[in-house]
N, C-alpha and C positions, 0 to 999 in steps of 0.2 A: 429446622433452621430456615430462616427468610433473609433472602440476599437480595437486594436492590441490585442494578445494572442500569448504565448508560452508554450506550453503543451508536457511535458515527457514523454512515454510509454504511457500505456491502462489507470494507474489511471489516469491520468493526461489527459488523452482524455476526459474519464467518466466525470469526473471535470468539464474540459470545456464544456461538453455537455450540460450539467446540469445547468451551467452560462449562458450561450447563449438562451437556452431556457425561462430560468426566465428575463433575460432583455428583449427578444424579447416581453414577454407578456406586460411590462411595459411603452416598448419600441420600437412599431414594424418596424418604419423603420431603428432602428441601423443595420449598418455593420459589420461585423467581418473578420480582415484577422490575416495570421501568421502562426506557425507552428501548423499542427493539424493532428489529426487522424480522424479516420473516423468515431467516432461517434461527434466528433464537424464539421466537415463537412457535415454529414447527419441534423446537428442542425442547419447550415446555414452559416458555417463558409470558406472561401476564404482561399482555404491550397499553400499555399508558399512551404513547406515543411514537410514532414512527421514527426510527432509524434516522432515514431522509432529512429529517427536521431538524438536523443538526450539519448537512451538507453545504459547507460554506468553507469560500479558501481567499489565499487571498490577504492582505493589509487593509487595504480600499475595499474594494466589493463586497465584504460581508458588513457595513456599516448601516447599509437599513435595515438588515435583518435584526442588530444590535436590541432592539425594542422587544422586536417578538422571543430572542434567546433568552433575555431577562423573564422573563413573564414566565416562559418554561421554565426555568432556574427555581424562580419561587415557588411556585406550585409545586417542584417536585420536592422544594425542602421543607414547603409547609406539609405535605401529604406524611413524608418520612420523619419529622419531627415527632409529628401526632402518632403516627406505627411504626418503629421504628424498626432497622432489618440487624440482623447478626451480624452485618457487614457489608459495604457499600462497594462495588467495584464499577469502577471510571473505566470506559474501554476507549484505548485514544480520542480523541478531539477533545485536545488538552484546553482548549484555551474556554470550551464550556465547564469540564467538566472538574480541571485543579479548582476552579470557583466554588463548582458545588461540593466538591470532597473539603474544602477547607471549611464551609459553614454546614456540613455534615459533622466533619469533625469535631469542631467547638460543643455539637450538640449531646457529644458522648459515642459517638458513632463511629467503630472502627473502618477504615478508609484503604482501599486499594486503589493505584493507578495502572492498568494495564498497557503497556506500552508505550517506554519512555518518549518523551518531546524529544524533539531533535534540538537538545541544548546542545548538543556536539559539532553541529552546523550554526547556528542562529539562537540569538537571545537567550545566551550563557545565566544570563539573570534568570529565568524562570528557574532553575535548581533553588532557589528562593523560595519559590513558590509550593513545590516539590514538596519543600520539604515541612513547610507550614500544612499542606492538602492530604497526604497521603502517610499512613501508615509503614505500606509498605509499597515497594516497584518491583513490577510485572518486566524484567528485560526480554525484547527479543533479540536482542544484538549482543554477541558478544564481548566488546568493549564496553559498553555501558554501565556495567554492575559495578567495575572499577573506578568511574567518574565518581557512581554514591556513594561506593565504600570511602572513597576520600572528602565525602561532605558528611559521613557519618550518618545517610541514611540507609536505612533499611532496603535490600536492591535483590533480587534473585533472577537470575539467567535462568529463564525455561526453555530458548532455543524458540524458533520460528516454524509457527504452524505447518505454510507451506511446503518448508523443508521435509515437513513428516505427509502430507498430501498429494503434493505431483508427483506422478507417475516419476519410473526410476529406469526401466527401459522404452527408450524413446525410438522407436523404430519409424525415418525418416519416409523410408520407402512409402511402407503402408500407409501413414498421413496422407501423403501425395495423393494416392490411389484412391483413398478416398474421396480425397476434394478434386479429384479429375484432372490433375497435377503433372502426371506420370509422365516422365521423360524430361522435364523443365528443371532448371533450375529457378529457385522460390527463394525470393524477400517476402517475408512478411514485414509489414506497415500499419501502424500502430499508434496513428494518432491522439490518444487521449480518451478519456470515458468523461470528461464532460464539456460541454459545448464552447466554454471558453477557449480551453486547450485545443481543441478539433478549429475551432474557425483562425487559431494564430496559425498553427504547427500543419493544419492538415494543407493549403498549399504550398507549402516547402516542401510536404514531406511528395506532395503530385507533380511538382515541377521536378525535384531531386530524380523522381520513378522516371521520369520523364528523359532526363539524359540518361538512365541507366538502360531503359529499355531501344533508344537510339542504338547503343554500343552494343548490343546484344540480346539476336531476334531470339535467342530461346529461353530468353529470362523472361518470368510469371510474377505478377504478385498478388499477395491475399491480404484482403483489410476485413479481420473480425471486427464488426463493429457492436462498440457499448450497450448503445440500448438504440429500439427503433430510431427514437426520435433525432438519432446524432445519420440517421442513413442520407436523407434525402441532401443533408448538406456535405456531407462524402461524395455522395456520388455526382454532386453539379462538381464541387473540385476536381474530379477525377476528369468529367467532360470538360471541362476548360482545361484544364492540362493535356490534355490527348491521349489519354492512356487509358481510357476506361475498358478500352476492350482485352488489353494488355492484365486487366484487374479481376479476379475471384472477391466480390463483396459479400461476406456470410453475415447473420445473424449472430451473435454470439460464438461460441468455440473458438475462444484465443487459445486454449494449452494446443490443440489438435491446430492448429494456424502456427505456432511456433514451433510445433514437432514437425511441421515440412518444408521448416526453413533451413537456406543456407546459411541467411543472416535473418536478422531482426533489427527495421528499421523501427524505433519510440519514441514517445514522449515519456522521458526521466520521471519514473513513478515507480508504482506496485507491478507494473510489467517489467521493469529492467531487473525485478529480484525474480520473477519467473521464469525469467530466460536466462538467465545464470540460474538459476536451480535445473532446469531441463538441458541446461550443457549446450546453451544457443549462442553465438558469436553477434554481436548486437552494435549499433552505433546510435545516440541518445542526443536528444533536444531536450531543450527546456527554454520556454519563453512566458513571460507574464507581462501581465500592462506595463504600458508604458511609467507610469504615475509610479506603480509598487517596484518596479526596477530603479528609477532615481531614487526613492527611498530608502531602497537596500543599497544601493552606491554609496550618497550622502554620509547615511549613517555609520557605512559601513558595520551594516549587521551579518554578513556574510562571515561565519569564522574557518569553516572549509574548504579547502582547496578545489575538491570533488564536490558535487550534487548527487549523481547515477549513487545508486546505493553498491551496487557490487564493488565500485572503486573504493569502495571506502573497506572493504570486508576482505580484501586480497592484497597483498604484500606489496604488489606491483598491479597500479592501474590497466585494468583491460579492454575498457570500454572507452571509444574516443567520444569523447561529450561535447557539445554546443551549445552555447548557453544566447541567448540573446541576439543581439546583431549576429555573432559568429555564426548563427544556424544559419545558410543561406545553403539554398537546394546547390549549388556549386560543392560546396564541401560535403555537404550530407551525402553526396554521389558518390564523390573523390572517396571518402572511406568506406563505405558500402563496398561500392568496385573493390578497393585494395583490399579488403576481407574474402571476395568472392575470389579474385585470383591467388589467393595464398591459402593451401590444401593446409598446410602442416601448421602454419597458425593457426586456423581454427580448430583445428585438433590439440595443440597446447592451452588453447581456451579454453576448450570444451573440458580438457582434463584436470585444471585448476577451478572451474567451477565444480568438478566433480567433488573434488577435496573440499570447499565449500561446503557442499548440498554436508557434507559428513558430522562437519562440526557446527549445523544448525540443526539436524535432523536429531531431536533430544528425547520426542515425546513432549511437547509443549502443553498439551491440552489437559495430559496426564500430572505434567509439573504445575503446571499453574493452580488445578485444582487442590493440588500438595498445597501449595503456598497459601492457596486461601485458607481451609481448614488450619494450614498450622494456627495463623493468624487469629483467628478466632478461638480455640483453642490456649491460646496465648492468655486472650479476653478474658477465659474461664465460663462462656457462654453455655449455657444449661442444653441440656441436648446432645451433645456432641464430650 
């Protein structure tokens, strides 16, 4: 069996890493080619093209790229036309990849989208799209299956990787101890994995550090940073705010950075589902350009309440979020502090995202590969 794959950034390597592995067990001599990163190529997968070359966010800002996304597009449907795979799976970065599952599609070519769009939040219209591209959907979220089921697509809930991969006892102490911690109370800060987010978010989040650490000489914090290249402009922030000394800057290791926090200061992303999966009490930004904010106003393409993903996944929102102007290091302090002075609330957080981590931890990697196989199987694909 020959399975195509397209995979966006690191989740979306992870993803397919995670796929690949679980078919291969079922499956051992399946093929894998397409766009991948380097943990689906260490899983066994034939990279075309890198992962990276689909890292693009954003309304505005991904529009030069527009040219060179095309051009990848076609080449991958001319290659796939000519050899064609058992079955194609999309791994999020919906807005390349519904294109190429739909003219996959047309060509006879059974179509997966792993990881629904967030039409629950924004551009309700793409279930449109959905449902012309893809065969079937790969849910991680457990409300999403029920959106398709009532568009009458094809949807299965496999439950979120993560849930089945972060550690499950989180022993704050020893964190500490290792990162040279011991005795402090710890924020960790968490401005973003890529440099746009880092240059809006990361001075709020060093002025915010900044009245917190005035009010309180034995508070520490630690900033895992993304990749090198987001360090050096970390750490001029931190010197202009005054805090750098106040600050632990690591390389990498966010789980071990959020396992010896009290809170967790973010940028509203794939960090705010880590830290509710590891039982961290967190307080969330989210700022984009200026230009793609009037847009999202205007239009009013915004259809959720929440952004932070946890809020959306818990009965009652836990995470206090700032979105835009409202993120100003005044507030991002204000709630930080009232999280650090309140014991038995972050103990009621910590034990509501426990009950979380439960009903996402499914075996995802194990389920998904279910759902491909059935899929094709479906097809009647020789092999299998």
């Amino acid at each position: 069996m020959k399975i195509g794959l397209v995979a966006g950034e690191a989740s979306g390597d992870l993803l397919g890493a995670g796929l690949i592995r679980a078919l291969r067990e079922r499956i051992p001599d399946a093929t894998f080619e397409g766009v991948a990163g380097p943990a689906m190529v260490d899983a066994g997968c034939s990279q075309w093209e890198e992962a990276d070359a689909l890292a693009v966010m954003g309304l505005i800002e991904p529009l030069r790229e527009i040219p060179r996304l095309l051009m990848l597009r076609w080449s991958l449907v001319r290659r796939w036309r000519e050899s064609p795979p058992d079955v194609f799976v999309g791994i999020d970065a919906p807005d390349f990849n519904l294109g190429l599952e739909k003219k996959l599609r047309r060509s006879g070519i059974r179509t997966i989208h792993y990881v629904s769009p967030s039409i629950w939040a924004w551009r309700a219209g793409r279930i449109k799209t959905v449902r012309k591209a893809a065969d079937r959907v790969l849910c991680i979220l457990p409300f999403e299956k029920a959106i398709y089921d009532r568009h009458g697509i094809d949807a299965v809930f496999v439950g979120h990787p993560k849930a089945d991969t972060l550690p499950t006892d989180i022993d704050t102490d020893s964190a500490r101890q290792l990162l040279n911690l011991k005795g402090h109370r710890v924020v960790t800060v968490m401005p973003g994995s890529r440099s746009s987010e880092v240059s809006r978010l990361g001075p709020l989040f060093a002025s915010a550090a900044s009245i917190l650490a005035a009010a309180d000489d034995n508070l520490r914090f630690i900033t895992p940073v993304a990749s090198p290249k987001l360090r050096p402009m970390i750490e001029k922030q931190l010197e202009f705010a005054g805090v750098a000394e106040r600050f632990k800057v690591t390389d990498g290791g966010s789980i071990q950075a959020m396992a010896a926090a009290d809170v967790v200061l973010l940028a509203s992303g794939t960090a705010a589902l880590e830290s509710a999966l590891l039982g961290k009490p967190m307080v969330a930004a989210y700022c984009v350009a200026k230009t793609t904010a009037w847009i999202f106003r205007t239009l009013k393409l915004l259809k959720t309440e929440y952004l932070t993903l946890p809020n959306l996944l818990t009965e009652t929102p836990l995470v206090p979020e700032f979105v835009q102007e409202a993120a100003t290091p005044e507030a991002l302090a204000r709630e930080v502090a009232a999280l650090l002075a309140d014991t038995a609330r972050r103990e009621a957080i910590a034990s509501q995202f426990a009950t979380l981590r439960s009903e996402l931890a499914l075996g995802a990697d194990d389920r998904a590969a279910a759902a491909v196989i059935d899929l094709v199987k479906q097809a009647g694909t020789a092999g299998l």
